[in-house]
C-alpha positions in Angstrom: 70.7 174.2 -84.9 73.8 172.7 -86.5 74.5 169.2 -87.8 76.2 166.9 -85.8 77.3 164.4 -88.1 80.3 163.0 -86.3 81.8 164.6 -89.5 83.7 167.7 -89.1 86.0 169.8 -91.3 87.9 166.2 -91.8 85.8 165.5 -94.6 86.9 167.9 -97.1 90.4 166.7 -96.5 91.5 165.6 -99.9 92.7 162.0 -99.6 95.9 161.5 -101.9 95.4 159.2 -105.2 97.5 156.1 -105.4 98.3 155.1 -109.1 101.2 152.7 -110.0 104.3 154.0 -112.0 106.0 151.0 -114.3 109.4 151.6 -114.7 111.2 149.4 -117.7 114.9 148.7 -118.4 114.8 151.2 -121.2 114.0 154.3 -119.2 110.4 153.9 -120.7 108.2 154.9 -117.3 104.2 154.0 -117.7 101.6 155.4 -114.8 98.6 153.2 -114.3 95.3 153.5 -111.6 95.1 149.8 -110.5 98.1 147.3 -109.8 96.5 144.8 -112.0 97.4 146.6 -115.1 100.7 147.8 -113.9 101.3 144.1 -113.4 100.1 142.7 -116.7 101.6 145.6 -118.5 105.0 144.1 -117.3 104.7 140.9 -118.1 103.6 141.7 -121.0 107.3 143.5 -121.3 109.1 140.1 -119.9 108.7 141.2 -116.6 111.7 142.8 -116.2 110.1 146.5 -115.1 109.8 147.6 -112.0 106.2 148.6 -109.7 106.1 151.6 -107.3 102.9 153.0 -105.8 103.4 156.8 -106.0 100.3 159.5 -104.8 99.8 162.3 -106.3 
């Protein structure tokens, strides 16, 4: 007898990663996995980049 899970084929679905692309002044782009570091890494810079959530 099969499974019933609730589950379905909708669990092998790949879900898309989120990561977090810094963008500086000086054309110098940076890919990080959490906000946080995105954030840090561009104050760290003067905070003069810009954040963008991208999936891959």
């Amino acid at each position: 007898m099969a499974c019933n899970c609730g589950g379905g084929a909708a669990q092998n679905v790949p879900r898309p990663v989120v990561a977090y692309e810094l963008t500086l002044p000086d054309g110098t782009v940076r890919r990080y996995v959490t906000f946080q570091e995105a954030d840090a890494a561009n104050r760290r810079a003067g905070s003069t980049g810009a954040i963008t959530a991208i999936t891959r």
